[in-house]
C-alpha positions as CSV (number, residue, x, y, z in Angstrom):
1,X,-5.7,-23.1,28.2
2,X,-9.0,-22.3,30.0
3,X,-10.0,-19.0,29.4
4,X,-10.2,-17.9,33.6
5,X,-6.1,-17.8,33.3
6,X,-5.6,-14.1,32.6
7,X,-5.1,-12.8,29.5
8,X,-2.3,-10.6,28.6
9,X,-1.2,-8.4,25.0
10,X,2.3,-8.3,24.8
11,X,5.0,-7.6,22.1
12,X,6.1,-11.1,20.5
13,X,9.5,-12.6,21.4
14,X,12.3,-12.5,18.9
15,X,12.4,-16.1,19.0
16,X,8.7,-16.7,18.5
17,X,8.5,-14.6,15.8
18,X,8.0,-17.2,12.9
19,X,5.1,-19.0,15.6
20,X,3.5,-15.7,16.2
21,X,3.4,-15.1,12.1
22,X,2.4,-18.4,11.3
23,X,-0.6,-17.7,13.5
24,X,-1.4,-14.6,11.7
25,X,-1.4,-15.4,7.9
26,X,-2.7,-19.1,9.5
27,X,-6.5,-18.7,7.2
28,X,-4.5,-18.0,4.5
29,X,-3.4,-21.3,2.1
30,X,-0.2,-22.6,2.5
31,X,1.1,-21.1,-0.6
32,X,-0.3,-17.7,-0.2
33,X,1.2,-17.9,3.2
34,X,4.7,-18.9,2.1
35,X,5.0,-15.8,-0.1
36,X,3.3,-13.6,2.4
37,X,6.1,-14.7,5.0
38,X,8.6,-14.5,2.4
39,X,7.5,-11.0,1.5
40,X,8.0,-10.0,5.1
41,X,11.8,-11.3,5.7
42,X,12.5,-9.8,2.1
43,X,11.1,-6.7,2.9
44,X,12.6,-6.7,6.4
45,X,9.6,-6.0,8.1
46,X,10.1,-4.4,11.7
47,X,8.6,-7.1,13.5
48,X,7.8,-4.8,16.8
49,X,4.5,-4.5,15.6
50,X,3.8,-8.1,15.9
51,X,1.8,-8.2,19.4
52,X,0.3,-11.5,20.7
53,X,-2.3,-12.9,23.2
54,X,-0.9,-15.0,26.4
55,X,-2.7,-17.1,28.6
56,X,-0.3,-18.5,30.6
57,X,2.8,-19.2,28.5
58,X,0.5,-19.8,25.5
59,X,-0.2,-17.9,22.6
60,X,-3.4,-17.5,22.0
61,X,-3.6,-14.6,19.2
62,X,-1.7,-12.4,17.2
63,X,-1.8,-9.1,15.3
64,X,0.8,-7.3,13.1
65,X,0.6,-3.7,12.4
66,X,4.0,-1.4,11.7
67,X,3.9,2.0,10.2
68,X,5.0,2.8,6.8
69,X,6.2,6.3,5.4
70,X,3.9,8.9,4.6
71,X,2.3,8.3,8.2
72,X,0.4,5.1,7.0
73,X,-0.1,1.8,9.1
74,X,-0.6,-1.6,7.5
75,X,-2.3,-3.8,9.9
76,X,-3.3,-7.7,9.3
77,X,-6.5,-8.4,11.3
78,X,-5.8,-10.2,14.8
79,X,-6.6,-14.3,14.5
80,X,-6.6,-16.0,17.6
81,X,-6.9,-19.7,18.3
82,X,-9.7,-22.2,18.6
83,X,-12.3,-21.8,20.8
84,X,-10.4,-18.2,22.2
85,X,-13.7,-15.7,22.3
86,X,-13.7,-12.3,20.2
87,X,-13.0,-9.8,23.0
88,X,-9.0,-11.1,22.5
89,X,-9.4,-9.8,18.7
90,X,-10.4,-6.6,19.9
91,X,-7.9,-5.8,22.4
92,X,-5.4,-7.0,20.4
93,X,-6.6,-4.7,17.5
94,X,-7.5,-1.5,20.0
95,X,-3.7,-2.1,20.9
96,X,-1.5,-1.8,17.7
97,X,-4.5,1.0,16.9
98,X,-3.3,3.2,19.8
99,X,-0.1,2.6,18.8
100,X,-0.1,3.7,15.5
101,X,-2.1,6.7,16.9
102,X,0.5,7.7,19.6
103,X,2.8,7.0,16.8
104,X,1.5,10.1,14.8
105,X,0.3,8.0,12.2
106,X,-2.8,9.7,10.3
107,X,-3.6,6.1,8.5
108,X,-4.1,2.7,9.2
109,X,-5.5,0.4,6.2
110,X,-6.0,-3.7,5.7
111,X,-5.5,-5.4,2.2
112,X,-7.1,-8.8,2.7
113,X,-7.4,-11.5,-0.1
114,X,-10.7,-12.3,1.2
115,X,-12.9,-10.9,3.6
116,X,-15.0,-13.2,6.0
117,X,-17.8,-12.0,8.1
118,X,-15.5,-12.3,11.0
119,X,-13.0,-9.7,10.1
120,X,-15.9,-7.4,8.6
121,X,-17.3,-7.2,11.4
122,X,-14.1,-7.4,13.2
123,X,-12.5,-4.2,11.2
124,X,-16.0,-2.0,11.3
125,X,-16.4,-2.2,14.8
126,X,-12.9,-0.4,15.3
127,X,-13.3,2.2,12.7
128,X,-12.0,0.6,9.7
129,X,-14.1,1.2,6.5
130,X,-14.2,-1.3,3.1
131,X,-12.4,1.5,0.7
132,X,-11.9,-0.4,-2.1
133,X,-11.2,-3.6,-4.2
134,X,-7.5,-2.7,-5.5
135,X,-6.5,-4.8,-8.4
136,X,-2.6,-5.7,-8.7
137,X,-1.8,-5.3,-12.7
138,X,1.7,-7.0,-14.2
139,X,3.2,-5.9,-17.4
140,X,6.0,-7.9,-18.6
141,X,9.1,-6.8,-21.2
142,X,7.3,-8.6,-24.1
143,X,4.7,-5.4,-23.9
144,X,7.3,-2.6,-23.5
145,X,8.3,-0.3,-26.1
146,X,11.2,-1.1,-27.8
147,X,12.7,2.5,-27.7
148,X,11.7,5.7,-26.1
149,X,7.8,6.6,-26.8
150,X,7.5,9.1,-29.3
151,X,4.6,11.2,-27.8
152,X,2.6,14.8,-27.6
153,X,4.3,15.4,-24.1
154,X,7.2,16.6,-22.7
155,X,8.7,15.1,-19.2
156,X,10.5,17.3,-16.7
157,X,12.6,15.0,-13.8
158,X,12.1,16.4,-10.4
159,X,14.5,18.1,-8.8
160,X,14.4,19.9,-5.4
161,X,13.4,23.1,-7.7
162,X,10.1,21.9,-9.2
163,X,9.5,20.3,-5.7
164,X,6.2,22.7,-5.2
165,X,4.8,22.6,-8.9
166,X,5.0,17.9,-8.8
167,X,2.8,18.6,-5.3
168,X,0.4,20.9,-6.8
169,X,0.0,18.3,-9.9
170,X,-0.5,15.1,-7.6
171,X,-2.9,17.4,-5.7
172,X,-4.5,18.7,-8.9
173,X,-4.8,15.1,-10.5
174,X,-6.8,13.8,-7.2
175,X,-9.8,16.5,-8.1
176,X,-12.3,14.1,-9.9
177,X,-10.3,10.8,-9.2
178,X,-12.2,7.9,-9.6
179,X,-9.4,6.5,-7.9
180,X,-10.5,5.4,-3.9
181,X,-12.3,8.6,-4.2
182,X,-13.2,8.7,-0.3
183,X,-9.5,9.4,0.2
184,X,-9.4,12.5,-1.6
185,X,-8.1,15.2,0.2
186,X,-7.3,13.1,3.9
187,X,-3.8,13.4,4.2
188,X,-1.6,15.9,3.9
189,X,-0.1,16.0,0.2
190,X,4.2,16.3,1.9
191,X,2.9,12.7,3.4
192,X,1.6,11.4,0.8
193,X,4.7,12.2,-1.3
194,X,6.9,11.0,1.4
195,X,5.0,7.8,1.1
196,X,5.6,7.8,-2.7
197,X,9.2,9.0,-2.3
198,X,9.8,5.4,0.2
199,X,8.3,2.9,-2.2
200,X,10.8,1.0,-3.8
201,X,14.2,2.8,-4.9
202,X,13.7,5.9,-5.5
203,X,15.7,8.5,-8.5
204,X,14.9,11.9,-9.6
205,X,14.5,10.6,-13.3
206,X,11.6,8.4,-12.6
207,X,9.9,11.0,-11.0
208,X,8.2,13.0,-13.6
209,X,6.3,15.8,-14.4
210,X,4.3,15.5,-17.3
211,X,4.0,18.9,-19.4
212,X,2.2,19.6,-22.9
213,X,2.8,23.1,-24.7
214,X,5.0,24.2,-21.8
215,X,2.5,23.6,-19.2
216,X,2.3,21.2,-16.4
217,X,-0.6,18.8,-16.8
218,X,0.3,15.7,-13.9
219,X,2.8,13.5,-13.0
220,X,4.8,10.2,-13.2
221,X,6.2,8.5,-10.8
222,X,8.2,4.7,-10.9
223,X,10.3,3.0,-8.4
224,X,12.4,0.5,-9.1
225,X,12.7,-2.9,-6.7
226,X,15.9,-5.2,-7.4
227,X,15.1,-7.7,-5.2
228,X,12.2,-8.9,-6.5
229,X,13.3,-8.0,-9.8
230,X,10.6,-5.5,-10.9
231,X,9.5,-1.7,-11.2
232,X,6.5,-0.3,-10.1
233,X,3.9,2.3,-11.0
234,X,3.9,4.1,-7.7
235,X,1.7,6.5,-9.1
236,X,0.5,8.6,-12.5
237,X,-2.1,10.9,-12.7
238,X,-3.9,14.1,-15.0
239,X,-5.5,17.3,-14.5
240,X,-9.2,17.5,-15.2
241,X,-8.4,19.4,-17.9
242,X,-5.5,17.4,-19.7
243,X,-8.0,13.9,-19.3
244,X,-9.9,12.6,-22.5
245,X,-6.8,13.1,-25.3
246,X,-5.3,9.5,-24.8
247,X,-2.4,10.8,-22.7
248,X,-3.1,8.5,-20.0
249,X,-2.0,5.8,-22.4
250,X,1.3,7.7,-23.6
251,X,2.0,8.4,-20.2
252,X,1.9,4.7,-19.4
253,X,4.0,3.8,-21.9
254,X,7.0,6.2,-20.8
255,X,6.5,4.1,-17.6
256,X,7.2,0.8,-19.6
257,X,10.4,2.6,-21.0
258,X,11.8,3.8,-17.8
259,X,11.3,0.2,-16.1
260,X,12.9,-1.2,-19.2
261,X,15.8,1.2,-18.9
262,X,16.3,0.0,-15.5
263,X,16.8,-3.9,-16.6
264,X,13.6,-5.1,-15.4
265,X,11.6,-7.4,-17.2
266,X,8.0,-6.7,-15.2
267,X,6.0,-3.5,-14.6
268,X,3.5,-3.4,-11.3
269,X,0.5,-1.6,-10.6
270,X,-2.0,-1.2,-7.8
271,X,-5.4,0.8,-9.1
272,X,-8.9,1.0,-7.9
273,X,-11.0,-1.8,-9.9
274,X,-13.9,0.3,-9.9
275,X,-11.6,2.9,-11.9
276,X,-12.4,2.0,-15.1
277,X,-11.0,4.2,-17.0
278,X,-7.8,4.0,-15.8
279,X,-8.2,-0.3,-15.6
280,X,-8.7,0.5,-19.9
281,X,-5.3,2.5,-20.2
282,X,-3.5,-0.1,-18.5
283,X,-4.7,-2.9,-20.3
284,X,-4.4,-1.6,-23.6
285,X,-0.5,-1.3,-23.1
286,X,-0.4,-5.1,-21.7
287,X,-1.2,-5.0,-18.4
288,X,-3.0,-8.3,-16.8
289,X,-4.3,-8.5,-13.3
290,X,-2.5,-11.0,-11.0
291,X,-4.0,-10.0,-7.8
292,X,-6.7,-8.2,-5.7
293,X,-7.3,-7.2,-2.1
294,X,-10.5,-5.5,-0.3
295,X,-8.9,-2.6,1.6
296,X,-10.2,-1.6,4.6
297,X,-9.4,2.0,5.9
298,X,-9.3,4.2,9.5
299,X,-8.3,7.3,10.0
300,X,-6.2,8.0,13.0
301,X,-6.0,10.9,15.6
302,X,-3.7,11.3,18.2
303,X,-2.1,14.2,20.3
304,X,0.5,12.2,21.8
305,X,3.4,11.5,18.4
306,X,5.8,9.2,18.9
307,X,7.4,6.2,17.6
308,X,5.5,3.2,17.0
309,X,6.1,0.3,19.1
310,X,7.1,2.3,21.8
């Protein structure tokens, strides 16, 4: 289509969806873009924050972005056809941006298996910044504990009661964090629960908080995710004070229990690769990396709130 015919940003259609998609994860290789695809339809994915690039009836780029709880945004970086020029990758990008803004998100982040020049460039020029390398760990039943952990700690469920004291720990545990470090202390700690709370299934019992001597020293927290069979590691973390006695360790391996309690056979994990120390607890309890993505972060600002894709 010759680029004089005007160029329009549009939702996708319904019926183009799978096109539109295809488009999107198109640099990625044909496996990789099978499960990515699958993930989405699994996960049912809102799809009204996949936004394409007409010329005419042709589609000639596409983004997807949709907002996740906690007042996040995941966003795929725009890819547009041969020989279309780079100003369609940044309209289509400065589009599901405002969105997300007028949306009331606070944060927008892209997890990319690989980063090209194109997208780095791409992503900088609108605000996003590398963040970190986050490594995907797996630990399967043949590594969990064969009974409850006998350990120095106590664990308290949460309950609507001890609400306030789990917030202060996940607060107190981000002091120090080695952990994406440059996030400390950006969004408010009710959203970042909130996006904790909407990972997976959540239940009061896998949402711990970790006590020694009758004192509150962090947290634990596990969803569980039938359909793909699995539990995650949504988050654990220490006080200054209660880091350096092996707990971290102990902790993890309560998390083994609880998935194991559940019937699932695999444990999952998302951490910071340049944590090391936490990479070390991990993988002395079994844990093996399966994955990694460079992740890209914006922060967002808006006085308009609404709902995204509106």
């Amino acid at each position: 289509m010759p680029l004089d015919v005007e160029l329009q940003i549009t939702p996708a259609e319904p019926e183009r969806a799978m096109e539109s998609l295809e488009l999107v994860f198109g640099s990625l290789r044909e496996a990789n873009r099978h499960l990515e695809l699958r993930s989405l339809l699994v996960d049912e994915i809102p799809l009204e924050g996949l936004w394409v690039a007409r010329r005419g009836p042709r589609v000639v780029g596409a983004v997807l972005a949709f907002s996740q709880p906690g007042r996040t945004g995941l966003v795929w970086p725009p890819r547009l056809v041969e020989g279309e020029p780079r100003e369609t990758a940044d309209r289509l990008i400065e589009t599901v941006d405002r969105l997300m803004a007028d949306a009331g998100l606070s944060m927008a982040y892209a997890a990319l298996k690989t980063v090209g020049r194109a997208d780095d460039r791409l992503l900088r020029a609108h605000g996003y910044e590398p963040m970190s390398t986050a490594l995907y760990l797996v630990s399967t039943d043949r590594n969990f504990p064969a009974a409850s952990p006998e350990c120095v700690l106590d664990f308290e469920p949460y309950s609507d009661a001890n609400h306030a004291r789990l917030a202060k720990m996940v607060e107190a545990s981000y002091e120090e964090t080695q952990d994406c470090p440059k996030l400390s202390g950006a969004r408010d700690i009710e959203d970042v629960l909130a996006g904790y709370r909407q990972t997976g299934e959540f239940a009061p019992h896998r949402w711990l908080l970790v006590r020694h001597r009758k004192e509150d020293v962090g947290c634990l927290m596990v969803a569980d995710h039938p359909h793909h069979g699995s539990c995650e590691l949504v988050y654990m973390g220490l006080t200054v004070s209660a880091r350096g006695h092996g707990w971290g360790k102990q902790i993890a391996r309560v998390a083994q229990w609880l998935t194991a309690s559940a019937g699932r056979d695999r444990l999952v994990v998302a951490v910071d690769a340049a944590n090391d120390a936490a990479v070390a607890v991990y993988t002395s309890v079994g844990f093996h990396a399966w994955d990694r993505r460079e992740v890209y972060v914006k922060l967002l600002q808006s006085e308009e709130p609404g709902k995204c894709g509106e």
